[in-house]
MITI-668931 format. One record per residue (C-alpha): x negated, y, z negated; residue in one letter. Coordinates in pm, whole numbers, plus 50000, padded with zeros to 5 digits. Example, Ala and Ser with C-alpha at 12.3 -4.5 7.8 and 13.67 -1.06 7.14 Angstrom:
// MITI-668931
487704955049220A/486334989449286S/
// end
This chain:
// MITI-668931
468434661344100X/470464693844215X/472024716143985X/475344706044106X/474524668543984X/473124676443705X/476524695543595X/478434667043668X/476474645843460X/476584670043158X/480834667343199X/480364628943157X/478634630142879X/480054625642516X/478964642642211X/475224638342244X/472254651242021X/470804670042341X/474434684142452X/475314699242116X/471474715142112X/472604724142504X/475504742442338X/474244758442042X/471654778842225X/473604787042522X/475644815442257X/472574823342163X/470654830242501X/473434848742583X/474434871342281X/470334879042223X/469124894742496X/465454896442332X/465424857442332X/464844865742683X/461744883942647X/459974859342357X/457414836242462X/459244800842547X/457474775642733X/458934772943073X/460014741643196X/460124729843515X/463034721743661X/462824730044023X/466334732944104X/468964761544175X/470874781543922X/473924801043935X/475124827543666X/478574842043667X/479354872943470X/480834908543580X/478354936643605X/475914917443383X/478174924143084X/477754896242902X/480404907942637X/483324909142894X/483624875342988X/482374847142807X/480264832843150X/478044853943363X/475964843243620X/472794853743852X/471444840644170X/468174828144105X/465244819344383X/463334788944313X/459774798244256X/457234772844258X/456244743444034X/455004748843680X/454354728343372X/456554700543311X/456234701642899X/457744724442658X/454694732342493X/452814752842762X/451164781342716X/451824814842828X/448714819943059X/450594787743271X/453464804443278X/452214835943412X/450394816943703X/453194804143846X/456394816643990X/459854825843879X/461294799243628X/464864787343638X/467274774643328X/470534763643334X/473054769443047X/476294750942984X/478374762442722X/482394758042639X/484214788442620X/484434809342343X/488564820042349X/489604789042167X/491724773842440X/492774739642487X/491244734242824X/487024738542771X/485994758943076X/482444749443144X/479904779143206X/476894778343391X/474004801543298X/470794810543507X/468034830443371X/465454839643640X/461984854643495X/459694866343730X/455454859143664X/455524880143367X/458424871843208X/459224854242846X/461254834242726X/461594826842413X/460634792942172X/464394786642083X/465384786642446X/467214753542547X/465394723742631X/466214701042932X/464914670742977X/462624664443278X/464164635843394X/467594657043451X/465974686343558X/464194669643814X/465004679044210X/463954663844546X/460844679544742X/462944681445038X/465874704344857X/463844725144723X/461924732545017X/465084742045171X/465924765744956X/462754778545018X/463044781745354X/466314806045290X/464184832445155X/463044860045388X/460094865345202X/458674831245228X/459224836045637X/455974836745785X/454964868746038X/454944867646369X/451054862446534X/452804881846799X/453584916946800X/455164926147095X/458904924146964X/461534913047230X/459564921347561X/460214891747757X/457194865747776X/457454872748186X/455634903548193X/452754883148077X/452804854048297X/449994863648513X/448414883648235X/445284866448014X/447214872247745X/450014871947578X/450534893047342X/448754919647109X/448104912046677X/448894932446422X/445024948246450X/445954952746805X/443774926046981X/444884905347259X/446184872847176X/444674848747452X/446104820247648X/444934786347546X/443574765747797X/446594745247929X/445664702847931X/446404680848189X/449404663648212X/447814632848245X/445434639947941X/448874650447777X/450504620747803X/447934599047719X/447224619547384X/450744615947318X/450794578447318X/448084575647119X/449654600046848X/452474585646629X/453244621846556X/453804635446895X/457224632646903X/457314663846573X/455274686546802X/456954718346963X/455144744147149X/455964781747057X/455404799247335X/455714833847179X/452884827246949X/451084802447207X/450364775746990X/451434740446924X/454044735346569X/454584702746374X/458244700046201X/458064685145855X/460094656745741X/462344678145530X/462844703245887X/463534669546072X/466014658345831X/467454695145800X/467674691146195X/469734658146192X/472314673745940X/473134698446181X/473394677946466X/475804658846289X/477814690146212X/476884686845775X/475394717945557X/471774718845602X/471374715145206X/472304688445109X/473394701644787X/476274724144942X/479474710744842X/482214722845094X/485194713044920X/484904729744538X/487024728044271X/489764754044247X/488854780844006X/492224802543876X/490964838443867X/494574849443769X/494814858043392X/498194842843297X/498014850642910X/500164879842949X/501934873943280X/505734869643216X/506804869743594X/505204858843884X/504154875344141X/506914882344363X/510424862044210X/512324871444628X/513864844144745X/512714836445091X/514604857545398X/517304837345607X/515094844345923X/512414819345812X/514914792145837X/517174799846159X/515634803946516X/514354835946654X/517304855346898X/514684875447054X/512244843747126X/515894831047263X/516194862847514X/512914858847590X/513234824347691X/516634830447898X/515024861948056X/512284836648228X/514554808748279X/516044835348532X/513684847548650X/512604818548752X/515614802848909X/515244836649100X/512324830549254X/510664859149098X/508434840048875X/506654810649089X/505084783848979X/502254766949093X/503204729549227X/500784702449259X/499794695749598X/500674665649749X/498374651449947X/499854636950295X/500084594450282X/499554589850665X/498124609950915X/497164610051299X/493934595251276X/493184601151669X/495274643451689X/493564669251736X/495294692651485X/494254728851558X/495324737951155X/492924716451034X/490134729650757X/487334724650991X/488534747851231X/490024769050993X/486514787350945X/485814790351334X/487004810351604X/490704804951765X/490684769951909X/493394757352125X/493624716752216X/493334706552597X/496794696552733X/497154665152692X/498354640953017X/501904626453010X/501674590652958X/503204562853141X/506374550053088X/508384517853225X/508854531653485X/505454532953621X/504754494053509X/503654473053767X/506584448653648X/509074472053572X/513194463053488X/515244466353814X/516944497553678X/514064517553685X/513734501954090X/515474528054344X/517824514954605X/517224520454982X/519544546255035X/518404567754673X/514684563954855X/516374584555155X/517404607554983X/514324617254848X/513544624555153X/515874652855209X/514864670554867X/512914699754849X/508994690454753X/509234705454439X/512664686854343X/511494652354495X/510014627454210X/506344623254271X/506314583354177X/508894559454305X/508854525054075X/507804492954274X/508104458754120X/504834434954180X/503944396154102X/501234402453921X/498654432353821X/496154419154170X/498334429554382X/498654465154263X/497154484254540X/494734516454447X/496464546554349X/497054573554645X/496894601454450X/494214595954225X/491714617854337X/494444651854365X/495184640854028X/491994637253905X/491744671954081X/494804689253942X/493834677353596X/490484694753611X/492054725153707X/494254724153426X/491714719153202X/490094752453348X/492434772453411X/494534767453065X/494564795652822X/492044787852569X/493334813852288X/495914822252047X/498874843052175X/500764848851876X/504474858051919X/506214880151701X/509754866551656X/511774897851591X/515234909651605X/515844930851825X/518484946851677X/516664952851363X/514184977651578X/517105001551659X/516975026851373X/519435030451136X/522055056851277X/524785076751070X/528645064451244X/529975082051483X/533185087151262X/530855106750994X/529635127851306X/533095143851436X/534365164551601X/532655160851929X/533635159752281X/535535126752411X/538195126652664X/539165152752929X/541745175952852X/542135200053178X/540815200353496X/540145233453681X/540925230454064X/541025258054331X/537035249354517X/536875236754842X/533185232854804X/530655215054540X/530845238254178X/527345245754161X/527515266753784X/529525277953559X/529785303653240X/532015306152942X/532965341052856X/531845352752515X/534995352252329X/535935316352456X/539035322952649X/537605329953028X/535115307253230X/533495315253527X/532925292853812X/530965298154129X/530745272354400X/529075262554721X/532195278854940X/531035314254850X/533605318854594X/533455330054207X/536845322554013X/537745329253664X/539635304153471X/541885308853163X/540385281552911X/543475271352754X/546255276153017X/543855266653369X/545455293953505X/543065310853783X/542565349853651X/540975356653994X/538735349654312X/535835370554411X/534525360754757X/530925367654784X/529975353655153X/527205328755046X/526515300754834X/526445309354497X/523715299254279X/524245311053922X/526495321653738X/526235340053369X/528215361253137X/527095391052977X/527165375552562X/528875406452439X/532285402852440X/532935439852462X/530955443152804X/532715413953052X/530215412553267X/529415386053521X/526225384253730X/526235362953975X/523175350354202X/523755342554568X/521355338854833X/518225370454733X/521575392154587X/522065394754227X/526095410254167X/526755424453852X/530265421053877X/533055440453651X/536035410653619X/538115438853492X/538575423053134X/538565441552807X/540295474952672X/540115507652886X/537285515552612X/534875487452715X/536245495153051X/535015530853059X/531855518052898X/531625492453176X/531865520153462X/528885539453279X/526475511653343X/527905498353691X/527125532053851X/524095540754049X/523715578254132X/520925571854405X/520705540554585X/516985527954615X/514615510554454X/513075500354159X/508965497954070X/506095521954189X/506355540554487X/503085532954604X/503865494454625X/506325471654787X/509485470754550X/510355447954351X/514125447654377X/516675475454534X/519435488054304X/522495494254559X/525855503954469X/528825476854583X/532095488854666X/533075456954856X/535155446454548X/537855460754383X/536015463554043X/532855479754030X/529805462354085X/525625465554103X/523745446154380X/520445437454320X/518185429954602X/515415407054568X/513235395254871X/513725357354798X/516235334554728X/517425338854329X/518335303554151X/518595312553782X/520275343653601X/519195347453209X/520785373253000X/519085386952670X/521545381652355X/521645424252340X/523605421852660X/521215447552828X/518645426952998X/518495402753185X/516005382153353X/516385364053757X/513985336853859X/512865331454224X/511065302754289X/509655308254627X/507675340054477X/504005344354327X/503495375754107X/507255382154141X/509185352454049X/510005364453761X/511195395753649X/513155413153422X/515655439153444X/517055467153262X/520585473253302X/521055508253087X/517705523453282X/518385506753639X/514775497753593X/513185462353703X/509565450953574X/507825419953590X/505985395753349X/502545405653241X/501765368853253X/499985343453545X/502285319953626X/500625286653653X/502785269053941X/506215273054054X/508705281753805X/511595266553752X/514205283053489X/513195313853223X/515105317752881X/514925344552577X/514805334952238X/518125337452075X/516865357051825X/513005369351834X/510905389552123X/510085353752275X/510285345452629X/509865304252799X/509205300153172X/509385263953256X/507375253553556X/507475216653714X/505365202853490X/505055225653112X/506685250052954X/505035282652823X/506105304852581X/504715340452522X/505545369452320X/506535398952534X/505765423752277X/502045413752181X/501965399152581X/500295371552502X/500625331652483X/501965314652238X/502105276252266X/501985252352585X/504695225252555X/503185194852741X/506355173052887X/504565141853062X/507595148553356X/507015138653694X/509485175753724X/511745196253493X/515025207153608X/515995226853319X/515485236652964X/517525250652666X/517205267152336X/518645258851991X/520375282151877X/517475285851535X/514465289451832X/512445261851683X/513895236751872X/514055227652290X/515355203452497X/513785198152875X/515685179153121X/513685164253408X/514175147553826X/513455114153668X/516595110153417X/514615120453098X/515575142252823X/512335153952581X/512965170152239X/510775195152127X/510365205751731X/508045242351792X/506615236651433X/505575203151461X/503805196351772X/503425205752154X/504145166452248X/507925159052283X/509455146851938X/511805124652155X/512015115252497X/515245100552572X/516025080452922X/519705075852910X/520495092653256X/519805070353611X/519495096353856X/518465133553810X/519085159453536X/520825188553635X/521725207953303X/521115205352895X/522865229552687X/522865229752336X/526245247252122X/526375273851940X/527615266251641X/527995223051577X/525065202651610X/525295193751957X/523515193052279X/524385179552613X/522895168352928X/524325165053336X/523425142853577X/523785132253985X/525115100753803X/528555115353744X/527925114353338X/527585136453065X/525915124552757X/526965142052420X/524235137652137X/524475148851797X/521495169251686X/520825181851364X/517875205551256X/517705206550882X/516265238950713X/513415212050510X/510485212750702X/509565178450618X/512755166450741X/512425157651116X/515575166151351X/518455134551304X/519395126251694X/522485103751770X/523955094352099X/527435102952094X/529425098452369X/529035091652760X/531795115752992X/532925100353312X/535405116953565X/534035132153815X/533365116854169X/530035114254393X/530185138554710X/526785140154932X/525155121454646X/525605147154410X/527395141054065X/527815161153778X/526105197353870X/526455217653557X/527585218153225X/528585242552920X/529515240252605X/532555260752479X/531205288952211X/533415281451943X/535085249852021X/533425214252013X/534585214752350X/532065205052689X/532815221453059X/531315203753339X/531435212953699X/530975181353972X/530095182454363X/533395172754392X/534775205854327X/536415196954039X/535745215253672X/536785195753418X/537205204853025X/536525177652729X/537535179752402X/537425160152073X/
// end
């Protein structure tokens, strides 16, 4: 009997002889303390007692209580001596008493005394009878069990090292006086089994295989087992629902714990759980949030296709079906309706189709399927099939369907980009031959013209009015101002001559100044003695201004000035060493490059604002530094030939125009490829020019067009250059199959000049 049924039994129980005697010396055990240490007899009761008291103050609350270990059997009688008692193990006694405040409700106090082997207790302890102090075997085996110090030690010593180390070791383990623990011999499975049958006890035997030997459960560990299987206390003496004990002390208490009445917001439903609630409901109508729907599984499918999405090709390389044959309709029956059936005269004319438009079966109506004759064409079918089957692509091309219109990038409007050049305002005529250049005077209200007749006119911008004609006697090449607007003056290149021409513009000042620098004292020639000249500075009085001729010994095509106004630099293509060269107006003197030209070159320009010279040849474009004479960068164009090149008016920036209609951008701090390369021209390019002042740039072609882009160059370096086509200029007319031969941009206007083959120059503005 537990000590749990045993105080249930004592509630039940009236006003007995052996309850009152319970009670009486329950006061007592407690309130003497030196009853504990007299010399009862100890009785053996075997079960498990509980003492409650705080701090083991006995005088503090009227129950106390100890956890006690049950110890092993002892002497069942009260009479015992004290030599038994001392034998055997701790003792346990339970003590119920009522408490001693006086209250209505008796409150029920258990007591537990443990003594150890030595301990006392006294004669006048309480007696319990044995029958109701009486346990099970199994319980109190149990509670043994709890006890760490009833746990037997591990044979093995070897702590948590797994048993795997030791499988093909002899041994498996090490004792506590260090020797090796061997392996028993293992038995056969056969002698196993048949030892197993024979033993009624076999089915209680585990094998630890940390200690290597063989363990029989008890009945009390089997039964222990079972109760947790089924998910009970293993002691059968645990009782999980208790009564409820009130620990409060309510003798003094005149208000509960908290009187609040309960909040509003336990009662109504949560706002926030609301917004939370609506903000999914969104986002899931959205589409943001997607759920996962069940898939359906198709009801029917083509039990004889060959479906290339399938899951067992999925995993294999790209598989593509054979083509599949067309298959017969009515109208290749042997019985077919008589509208499929041609008529004579729809046979004929068949016969007067092309091959390729003629049907290759003609229906025929038969009796019966006998008298179908063999197929003509059944072996070129058979044939043309097979080299289908070959010949087919056997891959995946996938196809990328795009919009083209969402490739084009994503351009500013025009309207945002004004002003710009758009329709022709004046035209300047007064050529009789092709315009072959022209040059805007610095201050913006001349332009110079020189044409294939031999002629050089200046225009007046606004008005068209001609200011006057200089008649040189051969076709004129080039023409250039000088870009200080105090010294007007105009070289011009035609046939090996370069002219630096006075146009008689400007105060007497600039005109006196002009004089200065157009005189020669000594005709001759410029360079060393020793050598061939390079060019011969002559004096021209031809013309009724003064003027410098400079000979070269080929043919000049391009005149360059530097943005001081006192050099300038002449390009002849047909020459090695001396193709280029540069000349000093101030000195008379005349030098050439200290570079190697690598091919033929085509036009030379100065930086607009550092010591930085480009030659473009046919195919690159080199830039060097004339003061440290050496290389700076290669620009690599990928032209078939470049026609001509231009600066922005920063230097970082060029633009190369080519023979094949192409237009390449060039950002100097980003690359040596072309940024851009632009084909908006069919025929060749003659001209680019960029403006001074507004972000544009312009290019000429044989095609009798001018394009106008908008370019901007943006001080952030990690900003690349914005470029918009703008506008295309038509006007001028084809002659000899040449279009549009130059163009220039005005120097403080948005306002383009372009001079045509058909002698016509022709001013746009915005």
């Amino acid at each position: 009997m537990g000590a749990f049924d045993k105080k249930e039994k004592m509630k039940k129980k009236g006003s007995g002889k052996e309850e009152e005697g319970v009670k009486e010396e329950a006061p007592r055990a407690r309130s003497d303390p030196e009853a504990l240490d007299g010399g009862g007899s100890p009785v053996d009761s075997g079960s498990d007692y509980e003492d409650y008291s705080d701090d083991g103050d006995s005088e503090d609350n009227g129950s106390w209580e100890e956890d006690v270990e049950s110890g092993e059997e002892g002497a069942t009688s009260s009479g015992s001596d004290q030599d038994e008692s001392e034998e055997g193990n701790s003792k346990e006694f339970e003590l119920l008493s009522e408490s001693e405040s006086g209250e209505s409700d008796s409150q029920e106090h258990k007591v537990s005394v443990k003594t150890n082997n030595k301990g006392k207790l006294s004669n006048d302890g309480a007696q319990i009878d044995d029958s109701e102090g009486e346990i099970s075997e199994s319980d109190r085996r149990a509670e043994e069990s709890d006890s760490s110090e009833d746990e037997v030690p591990s044979r093995n010593t070897i702590g948590d090292v797994p048993l795997e180390w030791y499988r093909d070791e002899e041994h498996i383990g090490y004792d506590v006086k260090g020797k090796k623990i061997k392996k028993k011999e293992r038995q056969d499975k056969l002698d196993a089994f048949l030892a197993s049958a024979d033993d009624s006890k076999n089915w209680r035997k585990i094998h630890d295989e940390y200690n290597d030997e063989v363990v029989e459960l008890t009945k009390d560990e089997t039964r222990l087992i079972h109760r947790l299987l089924k998910g009970k206390a293993p002691h059968a003496g645990f009782d999980p629902y208790p009564d409820y004990v009130d620990f409060f002390k309510w003798d003094d208490a005149k208000h509960p714990l908290s009187n609040a009445p309960e909040p509003k917001r336990r009662f109504i439903p949560s706002k926030w759980e609301a917004k939370k609630v609506a903000k999914y409901v969104r986002a899931i109508r959205e589409g943001l949030i997607k759920l996962d729907k069940p898939k359906e599984e198709p009801r029917f499918y083509n039990l004889w296709g060959d479906d290339p999405n399938s899951k067992d090709r999925a995993g294999h390389l790209a598989y593509i079906p054979a083509p599949k044959p067309k298959l017969p309709g009515h109208e290749e029956s042997y019985n077919p309706s008589l509208e499929y059936i041609p008529s004579q005269e729809e046979i004929n004319s068949y016969q007067l189709m092309y091959e390729e438009d003629r049907p290759k079966f003609i229906p025929r109506r038969y009796t019966s399927l006998k008298s179908v004759p063999a197929y003509e064409n059944a072996v070129n079918d058979s044939f043309e099939r097979c080299m289908d089957l070959y010949m087919s692509y056997r891959a995946w091309k996938k196809r990328l369907n795009i919009d083209p219109e969402s490739l084009k990038p994503k351009l500013p409007s025009r309207k945002d980009l004004k002003p710009y050049p758009v329709t022709c305002y004046l035209e300047y005529r007064g050529h009789e031959g092709a315009v072959v250049s022209i040059s805007t005077e610095a201050s913006g209200q001349w332009i110079a013209s020189g044409s294939a007749d031999g002629t050089v006119r200046i225009w007046e911008v606004e008005t068209g009015r001609c200011r006057g004609v200089w008649t040189i006697g051969e076709p004129v090449q080039c023409v250039s101002w000088n870009p200080l607007s105090e010294l007007p003056i105009l070289a011009i290149a035609a046939g090996p001559d370069v002219l630096l021409l006075n146009t008689g513009l400007g105060n007497e000042e600039n005109q006196e100044k002009i004089k200065e620098l157009l005189h020669v004292e000594i005709s001759g020639t410029a360079g060393d003695s020793d050598e061939q000249p390079l060019v011969s500075w002559l004096q021209d009085n031809s013309h009724k201004h003064e003027a410098i001729k400079l000979r070269h010994f080929k043919t000049v095509t391009s005149v360059e000035w530097h943005r001081k106004g006192d050099y300038l630099s002449t390009v002849t293509p047909a020459g090695e060493s001396r193709a280029i060269l540069i000349h000093q107006l101030s000195k008379k003197i005349t030098q050439k490059i200290p570079f190697k030209l690598h091919g033929l070159p085509v036009s030379s320009v100065f930086h607009p604002s550092r010591s930085i010279f480009f030659v473009s040849t046919k195919k690159n474009v080199r830039v060097y530094d004339l003061l440290k004479e050496k290389l700076i960068k290669k620009l690599e164009t990928g032209l078939r030939e470049v026609s001509s090149i231009a600066i922005h008016p920063q230097g970082d920036n060029v633009i190369v125009g080519s023979r094949e209609g192409k237009l390449c951008w060039f950002d100097m701090d980003l690359s040596s490829q072309p940024y851009k390369t632009l084909k908006c021209h069919s025929k060749d390019i003659t001209n680019v020019a960029f403006h001074r002042s507004y972000p544009l740039f312009a290019s000429c072609s044989d095609d009798c067009t001018a394009y106008v882009f908008h370019g901007m160059v943006y001080s952030d370096f990690n900003q690349n250059p914005l470029i918009v086509p703008l506008e295309i200029l038509r006007g001028h007319v084809s002659s000899n199959g040449r279009g549009v031969l130059d163009c220039k941009f005005h120097p403080r206007q948005p306002w383009l000049f372009t001079a045509g083959a058909d002698s016509v120059v022709r001013l746009y503005c915005h």
